[in-house]
VOKEGU-769564 format. One line per 3 residues: number of its first residue (from 1); their letters; for each residue x, y negated, z negated of N, C-alpha, C. Coordinates in Angstrom, 1 decimal. Layout:
<atoms>
NUM> A> X:Y:Z:X:Y:Z:X:Y:Z; ... .
</atoms>
This chain:
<atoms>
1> XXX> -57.6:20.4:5.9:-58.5:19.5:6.7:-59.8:19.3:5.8; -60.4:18.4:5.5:-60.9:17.4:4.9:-62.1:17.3:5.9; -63.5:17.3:5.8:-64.8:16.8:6.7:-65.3:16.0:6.1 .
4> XXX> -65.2:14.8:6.7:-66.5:14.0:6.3:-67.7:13.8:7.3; -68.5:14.1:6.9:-69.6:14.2:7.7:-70.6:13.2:8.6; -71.2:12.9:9.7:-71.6:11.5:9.9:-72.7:11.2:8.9 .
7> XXX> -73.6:12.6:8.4:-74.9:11.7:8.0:-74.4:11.7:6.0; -73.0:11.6:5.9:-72.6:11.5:4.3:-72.6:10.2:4.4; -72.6:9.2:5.7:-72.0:8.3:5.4:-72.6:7.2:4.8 .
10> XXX> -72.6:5.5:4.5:-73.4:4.7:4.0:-74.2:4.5:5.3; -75.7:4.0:4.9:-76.3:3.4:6.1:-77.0:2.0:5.9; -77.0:0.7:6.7:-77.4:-0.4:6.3:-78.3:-0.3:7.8 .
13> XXX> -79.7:-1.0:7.5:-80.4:-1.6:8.3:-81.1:-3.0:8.5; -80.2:-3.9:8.9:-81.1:-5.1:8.9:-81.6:-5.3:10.3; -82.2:-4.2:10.9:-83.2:-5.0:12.2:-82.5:-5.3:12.9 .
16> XXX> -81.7:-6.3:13.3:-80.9:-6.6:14.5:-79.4:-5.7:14.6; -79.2:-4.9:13.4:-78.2:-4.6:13.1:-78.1:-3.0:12.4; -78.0:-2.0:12.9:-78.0:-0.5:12.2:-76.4:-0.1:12.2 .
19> XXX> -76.3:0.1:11.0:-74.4:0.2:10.8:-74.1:1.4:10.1; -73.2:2.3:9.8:-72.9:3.4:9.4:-71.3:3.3:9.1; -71.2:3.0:7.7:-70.1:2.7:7.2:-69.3:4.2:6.8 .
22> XXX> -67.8:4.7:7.3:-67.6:5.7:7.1:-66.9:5.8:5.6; -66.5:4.2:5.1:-65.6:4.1:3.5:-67.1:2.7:3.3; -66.8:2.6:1.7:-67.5:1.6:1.3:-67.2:0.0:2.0 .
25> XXX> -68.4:-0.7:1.9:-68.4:-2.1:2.5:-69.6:-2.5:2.4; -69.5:-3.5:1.7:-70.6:-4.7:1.1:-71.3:-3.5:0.4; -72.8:-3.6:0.7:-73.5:-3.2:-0.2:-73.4:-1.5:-0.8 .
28> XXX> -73.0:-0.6:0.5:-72.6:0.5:0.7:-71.3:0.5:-0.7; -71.0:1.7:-2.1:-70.1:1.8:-2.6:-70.3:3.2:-2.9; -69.1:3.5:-2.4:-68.9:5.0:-3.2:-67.4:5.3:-3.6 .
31> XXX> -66.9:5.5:-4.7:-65.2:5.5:-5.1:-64.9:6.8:-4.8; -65.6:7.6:-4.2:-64.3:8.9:-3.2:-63.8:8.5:-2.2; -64.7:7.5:-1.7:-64.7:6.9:0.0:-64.1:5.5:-0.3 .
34> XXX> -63.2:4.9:-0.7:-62.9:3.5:-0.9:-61.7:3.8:0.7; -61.6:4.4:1.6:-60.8:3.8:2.7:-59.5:5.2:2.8; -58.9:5.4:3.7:-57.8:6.3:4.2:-56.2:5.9:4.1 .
37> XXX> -55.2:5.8:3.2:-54.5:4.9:3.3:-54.2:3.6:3.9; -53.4:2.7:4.8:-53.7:1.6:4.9:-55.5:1.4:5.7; -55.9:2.5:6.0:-57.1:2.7:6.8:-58.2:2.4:5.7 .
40> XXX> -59.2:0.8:6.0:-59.9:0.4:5.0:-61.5:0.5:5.1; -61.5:0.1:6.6:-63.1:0.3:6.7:-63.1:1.2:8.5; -63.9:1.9:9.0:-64.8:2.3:10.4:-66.1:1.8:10.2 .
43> XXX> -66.8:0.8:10.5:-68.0:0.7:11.0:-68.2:0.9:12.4; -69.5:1.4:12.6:-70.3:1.9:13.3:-71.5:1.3:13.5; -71.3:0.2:14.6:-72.9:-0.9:14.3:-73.1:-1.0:15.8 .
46> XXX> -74.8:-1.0:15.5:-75.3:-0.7:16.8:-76.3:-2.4:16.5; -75.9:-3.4:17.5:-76.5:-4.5:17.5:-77.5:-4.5:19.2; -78.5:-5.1:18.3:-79.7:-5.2:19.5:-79.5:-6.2:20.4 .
49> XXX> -80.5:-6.3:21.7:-79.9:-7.4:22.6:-79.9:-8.7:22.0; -79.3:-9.9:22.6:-79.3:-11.0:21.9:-79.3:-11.2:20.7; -78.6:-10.5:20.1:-78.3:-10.9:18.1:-76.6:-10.2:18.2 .
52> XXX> -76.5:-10.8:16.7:-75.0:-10.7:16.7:-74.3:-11.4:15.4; -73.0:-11.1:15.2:-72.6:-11.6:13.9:-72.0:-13.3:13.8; -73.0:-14.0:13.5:-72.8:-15.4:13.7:-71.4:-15.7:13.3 .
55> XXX> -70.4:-17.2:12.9:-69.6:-17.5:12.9:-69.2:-17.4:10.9; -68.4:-16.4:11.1:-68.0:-16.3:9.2:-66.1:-15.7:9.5; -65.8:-16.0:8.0:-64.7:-16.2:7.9:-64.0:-14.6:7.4 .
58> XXX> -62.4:-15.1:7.9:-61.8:-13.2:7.0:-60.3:-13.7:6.6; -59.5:-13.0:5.9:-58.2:-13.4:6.1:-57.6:-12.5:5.3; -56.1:-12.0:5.6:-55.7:-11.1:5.1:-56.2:-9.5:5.3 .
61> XXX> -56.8:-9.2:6.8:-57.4:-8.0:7.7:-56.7:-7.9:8.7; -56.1:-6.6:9.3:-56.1:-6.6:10.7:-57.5:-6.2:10.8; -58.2:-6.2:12.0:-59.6:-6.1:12.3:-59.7:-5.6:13.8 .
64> XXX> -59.8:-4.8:14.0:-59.8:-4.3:15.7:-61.1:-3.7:15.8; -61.6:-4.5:16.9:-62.8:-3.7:17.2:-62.7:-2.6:18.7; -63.9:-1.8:19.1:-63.9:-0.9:19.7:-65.2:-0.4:20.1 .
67> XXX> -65.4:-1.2:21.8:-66.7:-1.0:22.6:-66.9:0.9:22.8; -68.0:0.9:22.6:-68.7:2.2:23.1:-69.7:2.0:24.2; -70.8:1.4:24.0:-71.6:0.8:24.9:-71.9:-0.6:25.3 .
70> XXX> -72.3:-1.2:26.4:-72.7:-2.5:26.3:-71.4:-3.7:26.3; -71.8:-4.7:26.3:-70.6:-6.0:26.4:-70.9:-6.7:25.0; -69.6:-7.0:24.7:-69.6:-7.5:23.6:-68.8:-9.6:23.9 .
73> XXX> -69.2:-10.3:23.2:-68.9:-11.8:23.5:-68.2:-11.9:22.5; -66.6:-12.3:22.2:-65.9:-12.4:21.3:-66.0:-14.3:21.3; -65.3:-15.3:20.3:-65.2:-16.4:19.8:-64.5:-16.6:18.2 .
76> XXX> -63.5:-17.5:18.6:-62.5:-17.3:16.8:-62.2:-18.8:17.1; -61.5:-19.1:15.7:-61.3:-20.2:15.4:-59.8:-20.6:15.8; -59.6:-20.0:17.0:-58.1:-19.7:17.6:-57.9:-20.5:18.9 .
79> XXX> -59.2:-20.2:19.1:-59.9:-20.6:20.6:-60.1:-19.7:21.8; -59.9:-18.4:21.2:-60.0:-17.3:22.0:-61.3:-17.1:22.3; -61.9:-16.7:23.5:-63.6:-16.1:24.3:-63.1:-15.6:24.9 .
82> XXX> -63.8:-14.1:24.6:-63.4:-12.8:25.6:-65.0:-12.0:25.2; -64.8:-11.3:26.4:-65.8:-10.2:26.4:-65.4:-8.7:26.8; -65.9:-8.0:25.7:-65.4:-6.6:25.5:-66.3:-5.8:26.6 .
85> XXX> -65.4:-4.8:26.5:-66.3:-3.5:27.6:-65.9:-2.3:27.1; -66.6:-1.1:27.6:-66.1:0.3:26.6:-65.0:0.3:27.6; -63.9:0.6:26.4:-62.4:0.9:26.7:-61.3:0.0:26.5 .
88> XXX> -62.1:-0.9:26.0:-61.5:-2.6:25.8:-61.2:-2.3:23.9; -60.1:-2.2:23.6:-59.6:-2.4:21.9:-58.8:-4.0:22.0; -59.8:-5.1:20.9:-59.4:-6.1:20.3:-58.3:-5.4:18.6 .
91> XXX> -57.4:-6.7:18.9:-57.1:-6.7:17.7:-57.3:-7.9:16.8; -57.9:-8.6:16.0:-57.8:-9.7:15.3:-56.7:-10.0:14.3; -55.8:-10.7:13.8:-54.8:-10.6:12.5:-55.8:-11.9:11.8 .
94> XXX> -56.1:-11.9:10.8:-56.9:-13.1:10.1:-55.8:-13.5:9.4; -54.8:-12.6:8.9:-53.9:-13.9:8.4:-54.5:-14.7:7.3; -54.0:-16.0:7.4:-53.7:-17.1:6.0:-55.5:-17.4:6.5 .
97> XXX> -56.4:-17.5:7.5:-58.0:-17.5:7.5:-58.1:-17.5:9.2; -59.1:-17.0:9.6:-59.7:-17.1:10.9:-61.2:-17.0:10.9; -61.9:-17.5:11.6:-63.2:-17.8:11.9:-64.0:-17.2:13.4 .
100> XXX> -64.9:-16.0:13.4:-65.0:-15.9:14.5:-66.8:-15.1:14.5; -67.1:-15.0:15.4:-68.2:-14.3:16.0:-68.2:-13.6:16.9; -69.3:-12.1:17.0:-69.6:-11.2:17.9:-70.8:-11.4:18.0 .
103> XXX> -71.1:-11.3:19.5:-72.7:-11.2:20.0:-73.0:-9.9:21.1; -74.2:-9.5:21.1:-74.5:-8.8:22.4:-75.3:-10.0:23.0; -74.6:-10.4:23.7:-75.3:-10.9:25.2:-76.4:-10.7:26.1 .
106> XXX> -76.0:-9.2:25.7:-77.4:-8.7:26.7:-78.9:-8.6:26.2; -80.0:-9.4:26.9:-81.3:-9.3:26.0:-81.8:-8.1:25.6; -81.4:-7.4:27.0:-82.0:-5.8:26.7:-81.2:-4.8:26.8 .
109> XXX> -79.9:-4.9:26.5:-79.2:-3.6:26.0:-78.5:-3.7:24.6; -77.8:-2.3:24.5:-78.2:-2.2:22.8:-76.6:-2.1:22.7; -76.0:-2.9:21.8:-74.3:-2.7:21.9:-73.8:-2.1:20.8 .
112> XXX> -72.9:-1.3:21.4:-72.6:-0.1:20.1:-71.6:0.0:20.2; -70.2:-0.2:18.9:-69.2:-0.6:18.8:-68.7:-0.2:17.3; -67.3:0.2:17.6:-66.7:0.1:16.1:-66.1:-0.6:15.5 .
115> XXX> -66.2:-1.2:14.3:-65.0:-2.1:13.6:-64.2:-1.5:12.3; -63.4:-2.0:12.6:-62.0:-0.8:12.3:-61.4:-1.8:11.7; -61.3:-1.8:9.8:-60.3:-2.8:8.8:-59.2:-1.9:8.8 .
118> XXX> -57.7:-2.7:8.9:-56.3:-2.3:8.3:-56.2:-3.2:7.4; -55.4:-2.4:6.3:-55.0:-3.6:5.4:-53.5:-3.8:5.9; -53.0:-5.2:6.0:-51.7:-5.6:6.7:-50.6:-5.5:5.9 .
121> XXX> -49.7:-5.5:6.6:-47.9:-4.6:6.1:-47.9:-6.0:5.5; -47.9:-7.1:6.0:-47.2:-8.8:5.4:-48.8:-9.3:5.4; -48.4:-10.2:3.9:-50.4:-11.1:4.1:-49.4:-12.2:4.3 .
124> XXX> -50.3:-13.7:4.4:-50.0:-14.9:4.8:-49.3:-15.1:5.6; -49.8:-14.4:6.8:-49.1:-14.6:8.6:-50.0:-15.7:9.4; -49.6:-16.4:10.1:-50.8:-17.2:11.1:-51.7:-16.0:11.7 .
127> XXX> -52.6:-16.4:11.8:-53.8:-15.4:12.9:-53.3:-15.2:14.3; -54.0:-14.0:14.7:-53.4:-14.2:15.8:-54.4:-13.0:16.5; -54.1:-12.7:17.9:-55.3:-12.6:18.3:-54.9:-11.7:19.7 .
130> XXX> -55.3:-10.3:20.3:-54.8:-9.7:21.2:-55.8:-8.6:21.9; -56.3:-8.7:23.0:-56.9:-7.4:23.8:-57.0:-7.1:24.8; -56.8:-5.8:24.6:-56.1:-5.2:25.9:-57.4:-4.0:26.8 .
133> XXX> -57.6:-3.5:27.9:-58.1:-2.8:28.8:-57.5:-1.0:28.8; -58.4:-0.3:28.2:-57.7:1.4:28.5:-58.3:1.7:29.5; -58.2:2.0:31.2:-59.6:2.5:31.7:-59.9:4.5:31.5 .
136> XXX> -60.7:4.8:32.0:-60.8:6.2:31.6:-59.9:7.5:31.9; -59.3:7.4:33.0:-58.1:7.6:33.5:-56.9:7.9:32.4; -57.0:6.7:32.1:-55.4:6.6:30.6:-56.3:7.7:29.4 .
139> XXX> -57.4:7.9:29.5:-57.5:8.5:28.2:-57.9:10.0:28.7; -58.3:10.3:29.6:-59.3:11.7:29.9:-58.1:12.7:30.0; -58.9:13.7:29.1:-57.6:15.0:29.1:-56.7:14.6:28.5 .
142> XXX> -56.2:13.5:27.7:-55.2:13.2:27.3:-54.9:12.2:25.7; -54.2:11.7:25.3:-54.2:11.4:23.6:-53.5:9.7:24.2; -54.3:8.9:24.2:-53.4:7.8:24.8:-53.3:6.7:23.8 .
145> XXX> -52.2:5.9:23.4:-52.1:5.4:22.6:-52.4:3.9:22.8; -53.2:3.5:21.8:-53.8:2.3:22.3:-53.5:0.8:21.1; -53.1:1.2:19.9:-52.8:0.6:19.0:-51.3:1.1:18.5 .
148> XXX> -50.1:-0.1:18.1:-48.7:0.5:17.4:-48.8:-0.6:16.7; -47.3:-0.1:16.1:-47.4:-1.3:15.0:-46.3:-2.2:16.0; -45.2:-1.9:17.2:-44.4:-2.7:17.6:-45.0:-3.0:19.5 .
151> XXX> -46.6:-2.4:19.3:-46.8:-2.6:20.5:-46.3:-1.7:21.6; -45.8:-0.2:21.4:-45.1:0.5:22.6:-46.1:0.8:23.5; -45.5:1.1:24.5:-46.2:1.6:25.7:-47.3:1.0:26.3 .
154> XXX> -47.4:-0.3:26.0:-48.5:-0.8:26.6:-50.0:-0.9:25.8; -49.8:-0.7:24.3:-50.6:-0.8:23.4:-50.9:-1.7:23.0; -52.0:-1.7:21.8:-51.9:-3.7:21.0:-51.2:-3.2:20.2 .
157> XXX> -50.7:-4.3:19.9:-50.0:-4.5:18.6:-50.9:-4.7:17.2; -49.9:-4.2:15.7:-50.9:-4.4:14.4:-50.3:-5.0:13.5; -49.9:-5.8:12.8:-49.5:-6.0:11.4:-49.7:-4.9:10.5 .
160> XXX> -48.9:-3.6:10.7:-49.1:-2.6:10.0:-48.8:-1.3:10.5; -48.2:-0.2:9.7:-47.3:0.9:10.1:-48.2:2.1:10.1; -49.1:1.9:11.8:-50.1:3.0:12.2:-50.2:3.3:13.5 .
163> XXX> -50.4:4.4:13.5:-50.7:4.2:15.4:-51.8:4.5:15.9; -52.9:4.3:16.7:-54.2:4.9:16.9:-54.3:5.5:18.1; -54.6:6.5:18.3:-55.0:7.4:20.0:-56.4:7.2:20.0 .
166> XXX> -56.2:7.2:21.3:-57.7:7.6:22.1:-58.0:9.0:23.0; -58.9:9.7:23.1:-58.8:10.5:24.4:-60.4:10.8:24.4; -60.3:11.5:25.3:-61.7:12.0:26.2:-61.2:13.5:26.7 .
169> XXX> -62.1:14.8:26.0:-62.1:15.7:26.2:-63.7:16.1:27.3; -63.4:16.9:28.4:-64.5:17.5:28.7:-64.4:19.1:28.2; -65.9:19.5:27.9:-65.7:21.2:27.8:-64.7:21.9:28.1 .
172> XXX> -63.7:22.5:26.8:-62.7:23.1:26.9:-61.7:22.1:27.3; -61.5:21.2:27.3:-60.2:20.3:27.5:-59.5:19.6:26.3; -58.1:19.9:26.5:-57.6:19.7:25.5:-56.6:19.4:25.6 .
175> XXX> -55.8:18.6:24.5:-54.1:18.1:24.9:-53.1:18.3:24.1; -52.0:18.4:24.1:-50.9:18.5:22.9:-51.2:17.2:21.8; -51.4:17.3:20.8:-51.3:16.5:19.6:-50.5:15.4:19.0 .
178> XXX> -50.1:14.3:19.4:-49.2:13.5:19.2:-48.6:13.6:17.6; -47.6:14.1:17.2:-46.8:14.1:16.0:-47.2:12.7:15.3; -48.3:13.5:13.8:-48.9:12.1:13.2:-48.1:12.7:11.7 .
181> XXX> -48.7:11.7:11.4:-48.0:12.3:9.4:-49.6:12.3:8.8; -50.1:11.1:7.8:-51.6:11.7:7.4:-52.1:11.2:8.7; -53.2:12.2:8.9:-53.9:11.6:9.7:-55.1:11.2:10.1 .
184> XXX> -56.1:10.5:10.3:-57.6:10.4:10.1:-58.1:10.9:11.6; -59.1:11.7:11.8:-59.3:11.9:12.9:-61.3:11.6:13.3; -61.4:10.9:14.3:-63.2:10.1:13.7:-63.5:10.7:15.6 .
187> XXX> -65.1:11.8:15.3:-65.6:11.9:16.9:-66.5:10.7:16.9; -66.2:10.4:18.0:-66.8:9.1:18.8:-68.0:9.2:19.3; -67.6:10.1:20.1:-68.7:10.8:20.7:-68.9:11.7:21.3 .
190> XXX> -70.2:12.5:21.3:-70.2:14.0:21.9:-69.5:15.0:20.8; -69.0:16.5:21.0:-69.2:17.5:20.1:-67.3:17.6:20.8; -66.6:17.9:19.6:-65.3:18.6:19.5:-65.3:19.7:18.5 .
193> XXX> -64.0:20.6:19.4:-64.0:21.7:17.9:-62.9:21.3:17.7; -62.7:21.1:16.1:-61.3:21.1:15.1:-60.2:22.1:14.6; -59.5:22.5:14.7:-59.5:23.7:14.4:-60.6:24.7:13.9 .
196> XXX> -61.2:25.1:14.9:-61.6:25.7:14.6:-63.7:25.7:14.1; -62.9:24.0:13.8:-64.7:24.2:13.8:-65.2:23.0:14.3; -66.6:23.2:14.6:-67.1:21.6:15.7:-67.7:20.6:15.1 .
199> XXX> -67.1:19.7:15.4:-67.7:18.0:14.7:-68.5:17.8:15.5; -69.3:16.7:15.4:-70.0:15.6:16.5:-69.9:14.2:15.9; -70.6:13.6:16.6:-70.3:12.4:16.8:-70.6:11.7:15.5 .
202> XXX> -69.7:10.9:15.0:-69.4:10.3:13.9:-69.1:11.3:12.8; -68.9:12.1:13.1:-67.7:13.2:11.8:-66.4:12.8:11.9; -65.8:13.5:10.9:-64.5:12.7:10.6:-63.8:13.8:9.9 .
205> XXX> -62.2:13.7:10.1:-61.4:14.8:9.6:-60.1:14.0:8.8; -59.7:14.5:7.7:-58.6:13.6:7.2:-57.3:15.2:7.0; -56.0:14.6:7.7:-55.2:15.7:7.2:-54.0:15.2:6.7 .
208> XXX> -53.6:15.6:5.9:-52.1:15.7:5.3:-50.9:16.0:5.9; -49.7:15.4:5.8:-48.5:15.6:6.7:-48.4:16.9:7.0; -48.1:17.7:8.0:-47.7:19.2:8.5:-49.3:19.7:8.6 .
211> XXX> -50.2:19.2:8.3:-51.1:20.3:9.3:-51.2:20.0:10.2; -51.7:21.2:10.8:-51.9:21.2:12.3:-53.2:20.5:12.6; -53.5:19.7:13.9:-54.5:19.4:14.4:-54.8:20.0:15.8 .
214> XXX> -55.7:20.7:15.8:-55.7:21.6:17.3:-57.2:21.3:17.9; -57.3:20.3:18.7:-58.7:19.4:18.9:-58.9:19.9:20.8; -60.3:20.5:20.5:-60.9:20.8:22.4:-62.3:20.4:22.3 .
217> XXX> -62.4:19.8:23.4:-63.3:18.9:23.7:-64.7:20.1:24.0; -65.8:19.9:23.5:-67.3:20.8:23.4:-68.3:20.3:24.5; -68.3:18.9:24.5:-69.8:18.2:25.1:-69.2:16.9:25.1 .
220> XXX> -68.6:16.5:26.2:-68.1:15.2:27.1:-67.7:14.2:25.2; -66.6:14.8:24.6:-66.0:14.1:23.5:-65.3:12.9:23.7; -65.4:11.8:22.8:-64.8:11.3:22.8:-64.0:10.7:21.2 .
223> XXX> -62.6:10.9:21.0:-62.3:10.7:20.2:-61.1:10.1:19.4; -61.2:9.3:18.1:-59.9:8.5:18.0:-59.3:9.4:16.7; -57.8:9.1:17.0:-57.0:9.6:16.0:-55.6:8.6:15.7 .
226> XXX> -55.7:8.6:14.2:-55.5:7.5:13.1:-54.2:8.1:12.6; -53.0:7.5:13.0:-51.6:8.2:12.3:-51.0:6.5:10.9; -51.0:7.5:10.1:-51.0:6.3:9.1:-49.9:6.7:8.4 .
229> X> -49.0:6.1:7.9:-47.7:6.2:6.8:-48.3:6.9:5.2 .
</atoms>
């Protein structure tokens, strides 16, 4: 097991925008941290009320975002408007190009959210565009799968051979481990112990096929785990 730490990570501040890049992105470079197999970027951006990422282009990303706090206003060049809530995972495919924007809406709350690059199994696919509702129920006490690559169980679907869990541990709670191969494992929030020893929020664990992952929830955790080829 592998720790990366939240405050190793890059940090960008522009004012409307405080981000905490867990692999290199834009300005942020470090070649230990270039990304987790197909796993390329986790940002961590906390956008203030009323500001947001105006209308810019991507292509060749899966791109899935992931509310923590606050409401998020989605818009793409697809024609899709949706608005995110915690528990709500978008997936975007940019494909051959797509055009889109995120806002916080709200004047006076603070929206705090992850964005999560895959690099895709096939490039030059049409865009395409998918999001779905976990409520807390599907995750608490339990490892719920919220991203595949063929869409099972009621998951989003990815252009790409990964699967992502979600759960919510309270003090001392904990669940059998879903059979990953490498795996990336990122606390969300609140304190988990890892085998054996306790992360918090925005730490991060990378493991190699056959280790064990033995994860109990410390201080109302929340956390995602990354099964990648």
């Amino acid at each position: 097991m592998i720790i990366r730490h939240a405050n190793e990570r890059g940090y960008a501040d522009h004012g409307w925008l405080k981000s905490r890049h867990t692999f290199s992105f834009a300005d942020y470079f470090d070649p230990a941290h270039m990304g987790f197999r197909k796993l390329r970027v986790i940002n961590e951006d906390r956008v203030q009320g009323g500001q947001g990422f105006g209308t810019h282009p991507h292509r060749d990303m899966e791109i899935l975002s992931y509310v923590l706090t606050g409401e998020m206003a989605h818009k793409d060049s697809m024609g899709n408007g949706a608005i995110m809530r915690p528990g709500d995972v978008q997936r975007m495919s940019a494909g051959t190009g797509v055009r889109h924007s995120e806002f916080n809406n709200a004047p006076d709350k603070e929206l705090h959210f992850l964005q999560i690059w895959i690099e895709p199994m096939q490039r030059g696919i049409p865009p395409g565009y998918e999001q779905k509702a976990f409520p807390v129920e599907q995750r608490q006490g339990q490892w719920r799968l919220v991203v595949s690559q063929e869409g099972r169980d009621g998951s989003v679907s990815v252009n790409q051979d990964v699967n992502l869990y979600a759960g919510l541990f309270d003090a001392g709670e904990k669940a059998p481990t879903p059979e990953v191969r490498h795996a990336w494992l990122h606390v969300v929030k609140g304190e988990a112990e890892i085998n054996g020893q306790r992360l918090s929020a925005g730490d991060a664990a990378a493991f190699e096929p056959g280790e064990p992952i033995d994860a109990i929830g410390v201080e109302d955790s929340e956390i995602l785990l990354f099964d990648l080829a």
